[in-house]
N, C-alpha and C positions, 0 to 999 in steps of 0.2 A: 522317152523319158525327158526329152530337151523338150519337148512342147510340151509338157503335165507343168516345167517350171514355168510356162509363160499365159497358162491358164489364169482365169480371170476370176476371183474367188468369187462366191457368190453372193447376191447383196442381201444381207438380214435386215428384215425391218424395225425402228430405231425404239431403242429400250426407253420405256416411258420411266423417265428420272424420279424418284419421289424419296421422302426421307424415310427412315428406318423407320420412325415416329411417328410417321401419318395417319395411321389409323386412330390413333390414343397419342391425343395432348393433354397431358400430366400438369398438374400445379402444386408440386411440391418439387421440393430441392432436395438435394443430398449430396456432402461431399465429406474432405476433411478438416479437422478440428482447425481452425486459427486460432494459433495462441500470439499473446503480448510479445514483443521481443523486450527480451529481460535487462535491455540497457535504463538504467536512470530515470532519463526523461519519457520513455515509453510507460515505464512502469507508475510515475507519478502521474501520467495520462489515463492511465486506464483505471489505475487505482487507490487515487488521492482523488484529482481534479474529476473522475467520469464514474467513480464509486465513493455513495454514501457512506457503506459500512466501513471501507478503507478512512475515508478520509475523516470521521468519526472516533475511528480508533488512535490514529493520530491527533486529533485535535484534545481528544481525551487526555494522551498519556502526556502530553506534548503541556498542555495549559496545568493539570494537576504539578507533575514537575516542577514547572514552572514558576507556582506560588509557594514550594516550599523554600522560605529561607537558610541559608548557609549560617553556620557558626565559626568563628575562626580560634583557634586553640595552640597550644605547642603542649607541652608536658607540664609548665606550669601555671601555663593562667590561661583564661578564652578573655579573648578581646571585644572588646566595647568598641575599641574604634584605632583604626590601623589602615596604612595606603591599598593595604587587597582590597578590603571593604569599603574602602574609598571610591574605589576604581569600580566595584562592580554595582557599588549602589549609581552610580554615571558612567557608563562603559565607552559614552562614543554621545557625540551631540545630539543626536538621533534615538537614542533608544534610554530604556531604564535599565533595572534587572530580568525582568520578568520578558519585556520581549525580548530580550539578546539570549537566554536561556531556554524560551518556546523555538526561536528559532534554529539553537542547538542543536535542540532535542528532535525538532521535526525532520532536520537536515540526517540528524543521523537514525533515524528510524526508518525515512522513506531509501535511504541511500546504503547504510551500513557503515558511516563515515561522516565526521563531523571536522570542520574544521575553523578555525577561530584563530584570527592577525593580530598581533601584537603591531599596535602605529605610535611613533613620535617616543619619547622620554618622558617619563615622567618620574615621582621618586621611589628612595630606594631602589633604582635598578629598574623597575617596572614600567610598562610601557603608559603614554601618556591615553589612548583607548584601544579599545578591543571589537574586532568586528568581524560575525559571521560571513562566512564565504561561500560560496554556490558549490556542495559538491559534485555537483556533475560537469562544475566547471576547471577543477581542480585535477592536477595531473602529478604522482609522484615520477619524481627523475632518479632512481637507483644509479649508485656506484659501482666498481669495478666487484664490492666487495656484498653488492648487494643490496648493503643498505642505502635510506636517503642521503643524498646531498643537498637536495633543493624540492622546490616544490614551485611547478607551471600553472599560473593562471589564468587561462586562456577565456575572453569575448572577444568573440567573430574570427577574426582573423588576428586578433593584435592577441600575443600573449605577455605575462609579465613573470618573471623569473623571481620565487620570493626564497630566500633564507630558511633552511631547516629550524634555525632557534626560534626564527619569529613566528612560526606557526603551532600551536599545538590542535596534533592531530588524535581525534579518538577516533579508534577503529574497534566496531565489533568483529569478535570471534567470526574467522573464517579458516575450516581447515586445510582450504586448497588455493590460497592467495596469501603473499608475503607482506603486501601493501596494501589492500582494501579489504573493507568486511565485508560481510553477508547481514542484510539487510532481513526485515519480517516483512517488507515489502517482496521482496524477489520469493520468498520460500511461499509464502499468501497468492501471488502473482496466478499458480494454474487456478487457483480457488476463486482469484477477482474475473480471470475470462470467464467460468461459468457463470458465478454471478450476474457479469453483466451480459452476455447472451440470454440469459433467463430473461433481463428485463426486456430487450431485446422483442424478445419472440413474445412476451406480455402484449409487450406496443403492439408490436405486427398482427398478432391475434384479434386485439382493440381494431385495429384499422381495416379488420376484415371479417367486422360483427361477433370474433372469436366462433367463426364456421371452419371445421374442419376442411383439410384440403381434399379435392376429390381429380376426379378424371373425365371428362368427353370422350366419349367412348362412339364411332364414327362405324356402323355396319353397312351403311348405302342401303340402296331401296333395294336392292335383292339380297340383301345378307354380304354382299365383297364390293370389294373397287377400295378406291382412298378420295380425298380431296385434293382437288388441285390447288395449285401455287395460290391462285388468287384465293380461294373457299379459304384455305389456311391463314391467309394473313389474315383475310376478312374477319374472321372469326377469332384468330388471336387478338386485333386490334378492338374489337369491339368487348371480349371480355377483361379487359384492361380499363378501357374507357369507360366500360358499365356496370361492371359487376367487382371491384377493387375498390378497397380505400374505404373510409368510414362517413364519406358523404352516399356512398353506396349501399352501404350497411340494409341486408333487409328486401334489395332488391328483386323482384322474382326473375326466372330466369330463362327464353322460353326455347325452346329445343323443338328443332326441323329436322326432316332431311334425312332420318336415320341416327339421328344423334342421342346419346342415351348415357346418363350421367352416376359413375360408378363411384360411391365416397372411400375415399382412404385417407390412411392412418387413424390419427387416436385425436379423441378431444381432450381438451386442457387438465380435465379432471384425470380422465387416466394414464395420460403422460405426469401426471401429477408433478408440474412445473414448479409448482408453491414448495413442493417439500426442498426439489432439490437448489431450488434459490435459498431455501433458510439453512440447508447443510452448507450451501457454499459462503453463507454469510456467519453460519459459528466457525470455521475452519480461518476464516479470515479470521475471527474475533480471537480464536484458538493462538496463530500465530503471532498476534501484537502481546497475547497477554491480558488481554479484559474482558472478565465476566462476561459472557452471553447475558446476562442480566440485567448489565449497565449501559445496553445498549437498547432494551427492549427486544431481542429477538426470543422467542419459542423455543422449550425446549431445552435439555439439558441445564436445566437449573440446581448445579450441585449444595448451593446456599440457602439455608433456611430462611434467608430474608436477605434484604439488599443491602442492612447493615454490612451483615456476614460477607457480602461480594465484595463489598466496597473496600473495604478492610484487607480482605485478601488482593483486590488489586493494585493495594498502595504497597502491602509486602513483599509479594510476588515479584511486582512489575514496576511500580514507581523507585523504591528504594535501591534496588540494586541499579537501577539505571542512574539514578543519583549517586551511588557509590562511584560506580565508575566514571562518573561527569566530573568528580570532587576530586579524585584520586587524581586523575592525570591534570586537571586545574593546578591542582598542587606541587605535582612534582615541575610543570612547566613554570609556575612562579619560583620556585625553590631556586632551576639551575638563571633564573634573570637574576634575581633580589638575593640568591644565598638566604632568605628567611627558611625558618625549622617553622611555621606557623604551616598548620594545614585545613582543608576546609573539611567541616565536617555537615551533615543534614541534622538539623533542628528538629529533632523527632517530637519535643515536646509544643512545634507549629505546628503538626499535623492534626486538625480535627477529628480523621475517620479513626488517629488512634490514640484519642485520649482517653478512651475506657480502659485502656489496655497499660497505657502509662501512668494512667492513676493507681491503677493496682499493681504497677510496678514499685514505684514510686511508698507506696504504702507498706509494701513486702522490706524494701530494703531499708524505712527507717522503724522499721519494727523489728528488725535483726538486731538483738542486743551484742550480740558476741562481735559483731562488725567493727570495725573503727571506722573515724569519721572518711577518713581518706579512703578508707575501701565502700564504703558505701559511694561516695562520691566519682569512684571508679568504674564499679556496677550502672552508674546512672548516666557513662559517657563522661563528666566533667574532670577537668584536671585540681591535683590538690589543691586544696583551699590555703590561700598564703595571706599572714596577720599582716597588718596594715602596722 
């Protein structure tokens, strides 16, 4: 038994190494999904700045917006000219209305979060200008109790600590955050990685004649065996060099050796790529709010005509984001200046609804039973006061 342990084990001859793969090299991929990470600046990466249809839907709601003018009102009169109107028709040395207001509006579209500084003195209580803020650069500082104290503005390393008064913040509805919204960017987000993978695999398809992928399929001259180390790179390196990319396109391809080339998967048509890029491009279009119509894409065309979309996208989707832009404008100037003046949207600037306010307009002065005040109440305006 003492000599069996000092027996000499016997020598096997040395296992020829090769990969699991060597028979069959494969050119296709397959793994899992990458999606965006859903902070801020990823998301305006992928689906502002690296998506058409994102970034379309933004410039749309964002510029429409934009050029509707504010009315300024209390109970009883609308003003012609007042320090709000003052200040927003010049907000800041740098800008008008119209860009301080796209940039708002973009800020809080792509982010869920708009926010806007009140700088310097100026009258009535009111600040001397007004100037949009980066929200992704923006940080709220809760108190003991919750709410804001302050508000962090942080580039690079330096940050700057601003005042809860001097900021007004709009935040869209978000059910599971105290301090930030939820943006139509974040909820669109899984819809923009498909999107843009779609174009993606377009290109890659382009750059590679749009030939399905296939396999090399390697039997040896007698039906077994594999290739060795060098035959495999040889042969990787050289269908790379020669047969890839769209200066290639078209190439034939010629096959030795036992080599025997098996196609797989689908081509473009029955993976049908086209469809699921236009579903992921109304889903986007879905989430901002604008007509698949007004963009040109295919497809669910609820509108009898592009009047009818357009009209519904300034109801739908421009106006209530204006409500909400006005509504907290106002109540922020209210608590500087104690003015009761509030901003209201110029429904009779909008062009996509003046069919609509003409036959408003014609209903409520053709109501005899009205008095003039109630008509004028129906139409948005405040009493009419004799001179």
């Amino acid at each position: 038994m003492v000599l069996e342990l000092f027996k000499r084990a016997p020598v096997r001859a040395p296992e020829a190494k090769a990969h699991a793969n060597r028979p069959v090299i494969a050119f296709h991929g397959s793994g899992r999904a990458a999606w965006t990470a859903r902070d801020t600046p990823s998301l305006v990466r992928a689906g502002f700045a690296g998506n058409p249809v994102g970034f379309r839907c933004v410039k749309l709601i964002a510029e429409a917006a934009s050029a509707v003018p504010f009315a300024l009102q209390d109970g009883a009169r609308r003003y012609a000219d007042h320090p709000i109107l003052s200040l927003l028709a010049r907000p800041n040395g740098a800008q008008g209305t119209t860009d301080l207001m796209e940039n708002l509006i973009g800020q809080f579209l792509l982010s869920g979060d708009a926010f806007l500084e009140a700088v310097g003195e100026g009258q009535d209580g009111l600040p001397a200008e007004l100037h949009v803020l980066r929200s992704d650069r923006v940080r709220v500082v809760p108190g003991a109790t919750g709410w804001p104290i302050a508000f962090e503005y942080s580039v690079g390393a330096k940050k700057h600590r601003l005042k809860v008064d001097s900021i007004c913040h709009i935040k869209a509805f978000h059910p599971q955050d105290d301090h930030y919204g939820l943006s139509a960017m974040q909820s669109a987000a899984s819809a923009v990685d498909v999107h843009n993978a779609a174009s993606r695999w377009s290109k890659s398809l382009l750059d590679n004649a749009a030939r399905p992928s296939g396999a090399l399929v390697y039997r040896g001259t007698d039906g077994l065996g594999g290739l060795t180390d060098d035959q495999f790179d040889r042969l990787r390196g050289e269908l790379e060099g020669y047969h890839s990319g769209a200066v290639n396109a078209g190439r034939p391809m010629l096959l030795e050796g036992g080599l025997d080339w098996k196609p797989m998967g689908f081509s473009p048509s029955d993976m049908e790529f086209q469809k699921t890029k236009e579903s992921a491009a109304r889903e986007i279009a879905l989430a901002f709010g604008v007509p698949p119509m007004l963009l040109g894409l295919p497809g669910d065309n609820s509108y009898a005509n592009y009047q009818e979309a357009n009209r519904a996208f300034y109801r739908l989707t421009v106006l209530p984001l204006l409500s909400k832009v006005s509504d907290a404008m106002s109540c922020w100037f209210h608590a500087m200046s104690g003015t009761e003046a509030v901003l209201k949207t110029d429904l009779d600037a909008i062009p996509a609804l003046a069919t609509e306010r003409e036959a408003q307009w014609r209903r409520v002065a053709s109501a005899d039973f009205l008095s003039e005040d109630e008509k004028r109440s129906l139409l948005g305006l405040p009493p009419r006061v004799d001179p």
